[in-house]
C-alpha positions as CSV (number, residue, x, y, z in Angstrom):
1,X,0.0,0.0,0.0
2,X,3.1,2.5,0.8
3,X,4.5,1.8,-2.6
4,X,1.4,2.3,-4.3
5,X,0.7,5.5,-2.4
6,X,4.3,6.9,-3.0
7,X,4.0,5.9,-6.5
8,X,1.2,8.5,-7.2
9,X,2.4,10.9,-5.3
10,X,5.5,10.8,-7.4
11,X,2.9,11.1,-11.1
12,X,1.4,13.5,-9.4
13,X,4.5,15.7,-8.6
14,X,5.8,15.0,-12.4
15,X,2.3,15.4,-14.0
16,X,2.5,19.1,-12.2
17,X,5.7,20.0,-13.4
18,X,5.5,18.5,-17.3
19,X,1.9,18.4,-18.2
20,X,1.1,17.2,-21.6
21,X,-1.5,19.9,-23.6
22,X,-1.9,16.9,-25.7
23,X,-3.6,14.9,-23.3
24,X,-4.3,17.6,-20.8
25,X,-3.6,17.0,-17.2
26,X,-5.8,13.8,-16.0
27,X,-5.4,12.0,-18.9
28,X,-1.9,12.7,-18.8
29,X,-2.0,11.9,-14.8
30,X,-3.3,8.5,-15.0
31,X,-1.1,7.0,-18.2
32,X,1.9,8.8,-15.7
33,X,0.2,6.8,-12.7
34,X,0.3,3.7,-15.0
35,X,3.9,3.7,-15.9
36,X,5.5,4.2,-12.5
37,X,2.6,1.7,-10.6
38,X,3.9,-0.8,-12.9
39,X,7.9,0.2,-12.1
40,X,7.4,-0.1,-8.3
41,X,5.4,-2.9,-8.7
42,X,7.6,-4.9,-11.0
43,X,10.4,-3.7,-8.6
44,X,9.3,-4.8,-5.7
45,X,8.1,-8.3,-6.9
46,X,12.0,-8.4,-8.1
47,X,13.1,-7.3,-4.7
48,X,11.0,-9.4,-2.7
49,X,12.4,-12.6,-4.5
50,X,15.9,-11.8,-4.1
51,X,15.6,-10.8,-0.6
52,X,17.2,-13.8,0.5
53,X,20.3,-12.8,-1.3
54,X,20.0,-9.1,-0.5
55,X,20.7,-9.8,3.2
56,X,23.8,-11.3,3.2
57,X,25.5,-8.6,1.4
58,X,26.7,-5.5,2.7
59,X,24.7,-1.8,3.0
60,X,26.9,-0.6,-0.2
61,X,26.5,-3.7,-2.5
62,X,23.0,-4.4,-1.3
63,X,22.1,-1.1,-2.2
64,X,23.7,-1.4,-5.5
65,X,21.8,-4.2,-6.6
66,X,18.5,-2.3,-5.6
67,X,19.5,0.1,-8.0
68,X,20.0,-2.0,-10.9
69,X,17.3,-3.9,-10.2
70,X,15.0,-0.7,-9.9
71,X,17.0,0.8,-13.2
72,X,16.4,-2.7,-15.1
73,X,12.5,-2.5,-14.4
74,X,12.1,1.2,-15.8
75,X,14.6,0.7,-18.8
76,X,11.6,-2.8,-19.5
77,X,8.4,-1.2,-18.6
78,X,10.2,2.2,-21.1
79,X,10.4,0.0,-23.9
80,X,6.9,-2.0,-23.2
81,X,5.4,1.5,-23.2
82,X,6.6,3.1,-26.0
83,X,8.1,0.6,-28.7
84,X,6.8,-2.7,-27.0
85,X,3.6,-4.5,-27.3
86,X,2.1,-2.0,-24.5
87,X,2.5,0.8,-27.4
88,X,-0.8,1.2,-28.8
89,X,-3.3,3.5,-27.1
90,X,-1.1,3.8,-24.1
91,X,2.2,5.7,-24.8
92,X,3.1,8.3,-22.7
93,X,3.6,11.1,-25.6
94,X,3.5,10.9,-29.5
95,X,6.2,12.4,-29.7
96,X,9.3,10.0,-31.9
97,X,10.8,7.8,-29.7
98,X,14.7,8.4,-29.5
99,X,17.4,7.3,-26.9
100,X,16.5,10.8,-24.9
101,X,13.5,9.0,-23.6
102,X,15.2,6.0,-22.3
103,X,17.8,8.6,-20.9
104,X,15.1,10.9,-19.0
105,X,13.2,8.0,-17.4
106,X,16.2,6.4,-16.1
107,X,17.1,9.8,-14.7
108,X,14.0,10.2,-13.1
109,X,14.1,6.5,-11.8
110,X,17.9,7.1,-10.6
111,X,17.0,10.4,-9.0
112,X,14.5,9.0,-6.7
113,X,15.9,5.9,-5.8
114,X,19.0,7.3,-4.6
115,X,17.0,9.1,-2.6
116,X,14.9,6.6,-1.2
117,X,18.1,4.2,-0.7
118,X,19.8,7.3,1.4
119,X,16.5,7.8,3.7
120,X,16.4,4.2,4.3
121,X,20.0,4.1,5.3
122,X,20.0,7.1,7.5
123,X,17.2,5.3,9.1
124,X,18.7,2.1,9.2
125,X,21.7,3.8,10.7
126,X,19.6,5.9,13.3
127,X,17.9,2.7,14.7
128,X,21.1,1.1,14.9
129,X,22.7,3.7,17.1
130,X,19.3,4.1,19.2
131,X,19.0,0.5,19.8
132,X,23.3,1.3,21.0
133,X,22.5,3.7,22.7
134,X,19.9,1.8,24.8
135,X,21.7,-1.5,25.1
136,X,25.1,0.9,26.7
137,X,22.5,2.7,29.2
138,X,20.9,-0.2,30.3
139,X,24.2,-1.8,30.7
140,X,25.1,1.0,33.1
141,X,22.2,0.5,35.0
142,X,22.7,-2.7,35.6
143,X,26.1,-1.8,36.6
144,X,25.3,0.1,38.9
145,X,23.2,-2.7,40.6
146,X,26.3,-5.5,40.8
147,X,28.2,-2.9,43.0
148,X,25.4,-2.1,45.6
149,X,24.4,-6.2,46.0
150,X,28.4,-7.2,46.1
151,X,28.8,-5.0,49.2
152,X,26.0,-6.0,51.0
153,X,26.8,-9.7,50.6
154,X,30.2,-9.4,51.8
155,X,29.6,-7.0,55.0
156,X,27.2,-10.0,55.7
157,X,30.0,-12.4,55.1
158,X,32.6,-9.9,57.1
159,X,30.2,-10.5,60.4
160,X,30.7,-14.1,59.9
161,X,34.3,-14.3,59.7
162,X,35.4,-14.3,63.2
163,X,32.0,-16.1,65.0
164,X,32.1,-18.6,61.8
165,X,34.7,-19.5,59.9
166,X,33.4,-22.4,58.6
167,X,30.0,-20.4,57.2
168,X,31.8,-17.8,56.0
169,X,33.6,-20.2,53.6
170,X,30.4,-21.3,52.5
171,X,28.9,-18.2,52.0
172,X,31.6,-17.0,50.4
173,X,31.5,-19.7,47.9
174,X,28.1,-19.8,47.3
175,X,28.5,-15.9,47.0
176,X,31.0,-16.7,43.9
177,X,28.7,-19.1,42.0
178,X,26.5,-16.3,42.5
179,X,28.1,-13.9,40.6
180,X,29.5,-16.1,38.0
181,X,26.0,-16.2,36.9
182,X,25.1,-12.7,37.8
183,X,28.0,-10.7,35.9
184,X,27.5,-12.4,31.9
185,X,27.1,-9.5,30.7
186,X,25.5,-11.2,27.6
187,X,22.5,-11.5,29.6
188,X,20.3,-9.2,29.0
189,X,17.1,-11.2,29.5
190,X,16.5,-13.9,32.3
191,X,13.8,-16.3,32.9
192,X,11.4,-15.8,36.1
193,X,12.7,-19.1,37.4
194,X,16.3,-17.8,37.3
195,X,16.0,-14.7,39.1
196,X,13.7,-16.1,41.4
197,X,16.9,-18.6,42.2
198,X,19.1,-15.6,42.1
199,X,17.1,-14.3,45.0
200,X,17.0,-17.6,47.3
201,X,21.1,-17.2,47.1
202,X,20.9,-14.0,48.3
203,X,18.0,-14.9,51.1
204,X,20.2,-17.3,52.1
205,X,23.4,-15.4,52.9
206,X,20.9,-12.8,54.6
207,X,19.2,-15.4,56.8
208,X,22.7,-16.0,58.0
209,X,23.2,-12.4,59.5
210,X,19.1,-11.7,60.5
211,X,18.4,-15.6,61.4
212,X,14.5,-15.6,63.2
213,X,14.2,-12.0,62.2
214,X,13.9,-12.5,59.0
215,X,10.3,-14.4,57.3
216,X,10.4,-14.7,53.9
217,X,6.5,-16.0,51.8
218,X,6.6,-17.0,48.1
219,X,3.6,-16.7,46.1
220,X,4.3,-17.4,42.7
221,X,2.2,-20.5,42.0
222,X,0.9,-18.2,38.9
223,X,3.6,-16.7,37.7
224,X,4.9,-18.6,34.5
225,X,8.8,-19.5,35.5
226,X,10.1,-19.0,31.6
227,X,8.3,-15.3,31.2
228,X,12.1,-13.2,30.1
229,X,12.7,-10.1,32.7
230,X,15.3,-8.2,32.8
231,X,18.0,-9.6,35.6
232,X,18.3,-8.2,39.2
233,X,14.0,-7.2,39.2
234,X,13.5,-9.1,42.3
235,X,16.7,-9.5,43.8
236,X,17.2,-5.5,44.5
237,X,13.4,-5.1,46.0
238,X,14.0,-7.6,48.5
239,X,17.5,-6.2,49.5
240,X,15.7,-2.8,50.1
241,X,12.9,-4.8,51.9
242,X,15.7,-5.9,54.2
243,X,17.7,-3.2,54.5
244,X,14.2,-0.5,55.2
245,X,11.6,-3.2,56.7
246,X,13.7,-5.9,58.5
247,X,17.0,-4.2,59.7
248,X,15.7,-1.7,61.5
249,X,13.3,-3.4,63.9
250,X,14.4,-5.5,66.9
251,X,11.2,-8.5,66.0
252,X,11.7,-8.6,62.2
253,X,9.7,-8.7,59.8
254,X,8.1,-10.6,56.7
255,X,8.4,-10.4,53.1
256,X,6.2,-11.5,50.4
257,X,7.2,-12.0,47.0
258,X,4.5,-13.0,44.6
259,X,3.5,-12.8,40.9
260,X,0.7,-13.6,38.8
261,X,-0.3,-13.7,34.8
262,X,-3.3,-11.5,34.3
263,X,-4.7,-10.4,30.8
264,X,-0.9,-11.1,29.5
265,X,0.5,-9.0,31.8
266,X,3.2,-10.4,33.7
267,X,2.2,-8.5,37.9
268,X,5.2,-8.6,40.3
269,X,4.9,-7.6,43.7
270,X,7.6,-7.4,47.1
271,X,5.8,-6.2,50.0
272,X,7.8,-5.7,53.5
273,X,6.1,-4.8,57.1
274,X,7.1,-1.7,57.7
275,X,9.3,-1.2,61.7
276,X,8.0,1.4,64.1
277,X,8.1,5.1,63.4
278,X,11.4,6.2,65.2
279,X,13.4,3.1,63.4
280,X,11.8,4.3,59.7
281,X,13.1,7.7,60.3
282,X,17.0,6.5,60.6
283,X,16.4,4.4,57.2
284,X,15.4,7.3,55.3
285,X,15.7,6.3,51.1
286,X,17.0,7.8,48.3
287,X,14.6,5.8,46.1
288,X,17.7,4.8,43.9
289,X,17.2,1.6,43.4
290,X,13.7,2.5,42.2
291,X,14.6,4.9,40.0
292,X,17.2,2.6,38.1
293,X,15.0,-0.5,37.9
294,X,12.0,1.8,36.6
295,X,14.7,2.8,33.9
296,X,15.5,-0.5,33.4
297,X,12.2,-1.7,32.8
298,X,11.4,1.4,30.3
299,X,14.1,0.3,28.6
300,X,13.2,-3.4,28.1
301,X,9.5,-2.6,27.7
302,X,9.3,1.2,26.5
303,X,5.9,2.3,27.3
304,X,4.5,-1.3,28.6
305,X,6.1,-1.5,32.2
306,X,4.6,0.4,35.3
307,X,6.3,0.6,38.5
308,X,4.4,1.1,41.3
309,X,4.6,1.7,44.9
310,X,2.1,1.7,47.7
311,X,1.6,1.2,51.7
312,X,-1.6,-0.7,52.9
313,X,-1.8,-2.0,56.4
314,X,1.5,-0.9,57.8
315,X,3.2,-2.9,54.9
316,X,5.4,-1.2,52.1
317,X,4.3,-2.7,48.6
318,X,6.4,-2.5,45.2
319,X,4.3,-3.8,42.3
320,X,6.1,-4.4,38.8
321,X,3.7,-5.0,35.5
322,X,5.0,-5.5,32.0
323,X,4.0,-7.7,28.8
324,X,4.4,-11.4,29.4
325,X,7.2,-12.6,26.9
326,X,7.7,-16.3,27.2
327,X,11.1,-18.1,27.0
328,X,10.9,-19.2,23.4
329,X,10.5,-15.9,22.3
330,X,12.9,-15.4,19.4
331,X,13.7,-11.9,20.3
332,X,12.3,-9.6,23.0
333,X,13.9,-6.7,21.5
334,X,12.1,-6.1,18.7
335,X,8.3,-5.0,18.7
């Protein structure tokens, strides 16, 4: 339909610049329309079946053979229209056909395809560098996550060392194996299931440090384990679920983590009791690890994801909803 349209466009623009009084401008519009509808269309059917080949080349030398291939199909559709079979009753002009002709339609075909080619290589070339530019940013987001979790773990491991060796070896291990799978940095998509284990490692050196104090609830019986997220969504909630809810009160606390599939909508949620007053006021947040997986999210789901935040019944709630992508997706990235 866009190659049609542009076609016409194109007789149009011609038809008002070179009108024949011959024909007068209609009549001269529609045999115009004619001609280059059957070039684009001819062109395209060309294109289409060497596609296959077309890909594997380069930008220059794939653009090269566009050209001809566009060139070839005006020089065939020139000569079917004015010495061809297509001749009678539907020649452009009268006038004696000479080599000038042949020369001014391959101009005109030259002219704009060169044009189209550039405007579809800037574009290609602007995606390119926005899709670049995205993958670098959210790479520094997640940077900026590894740092922040690494510390954590190993001032928990640090408070082991001297009352136990022995599980501070362990932790320390089990905090390697972590991070082996935590720093690919060809990851840029994990599966629910995986983060979910991601989490349970880091649970598990907490539990260590906060023992009794620390009441941890899965609900995720309707979550779909191979929906793709991007890595560290649960893991960071639940550290700042520690570090604001269960830290700072003498009992403890409890954390929920659950998810759900509604309407193909993949829901979230890490809610945290909240401690008293006076102990909330010394824990006071800079909402930076919100802020970074909200940008992390807009980046892997621009204008699907939502990030929200609430407190109902003295319990601090982060809910996380974006499009369900299943595992066998071929490639989240594009839309």
């Amino acid at each position: 339909m866009t190659l049609v349209v542009s076609s016409e466009l194109l007789a149009f623009v011609l038809t008002l610049a070179d009108s024949s009084p011959e024909y007068g401008f209609w009549s001269d519009l529609g045999l115009r329309s004619l001609f280059i509808v059957w070039i684009a269309l001819s062109s395209g059917f060309l294109l289409c079946g060497i596609r296959p080949w077309l890909v594997r080349l380069d930008a220059f030398w794939s653009g090269i053979a566009t050209f001809s291939v566009i060139q070839a199909a005006t020089l065939l559709m020139t000569w079917l229209t004015r010495d061809g079979p297509l001749n009678p009753g539907l020649a452009v002009s009268s006038r004696t056909i000479d080599g000038i002709e042949y020369l001014k339609a391959l101009g005109v075909s030259g002219l704009v395809t060169a044009a189209w080619l550039r405007y579809l290589y800037i574009q290609s070339r602007w995606r390119q560098q926005i899709r670049a530019e995205g993958e670098a940013r959210l790479d520094a987001l997640q940077a900026r996550m590894r740092p922040h979790f690494l510390f954590n773990s190993l001032n928990t491991i640090a408070s082991l060392t001297r009352n136990d060796p022995k599980m501070a070896e362990e932790l320390l291990l089990d905090l390697a194996e972590l991070f082996r799978a935590v720093l690919r940095k060809e990851a840029k998509w994990v599966t629910l299931k995986d983060e979910v284990g991601l989490t349970c490692q880091y649970l598990n050196i907490e539990r260590q440090r906060l023992g009794e104090r620390l009441r941890v609830t899965w609900l995720l019986k309707n979550a779909p384990e191979d929906a793709l997220i991007p890595p560290l969504s649960i893991q960071p909630l639940v550290e700042n679920a520690i570090y604001h809810g269960i830290e700072p009160s003498q009992s403890g606390g409890a954390i929920e983590i659950g998810g759900q599939l509604a309407k193909h909508q993949l829901v979230l949620t890490v809610k945290n009791t909240l401690p008293q007053v006076d102990a909330r006021r010394s824990r006071r947040g800079t909402r930076v690890a919100l802020a970074n997986l909200g940008a992390r999210l807009e980046a892997c789901f621009p204008g699907e994801a939502r990030l929200l935040t609430s407190v109902v019944d003295n319990c601090y709630q982060v809910r996380m909803v974006f499009p369900y992508r299943p595992k066998h997706h071929e490639n989240p990235d594009r839309r």
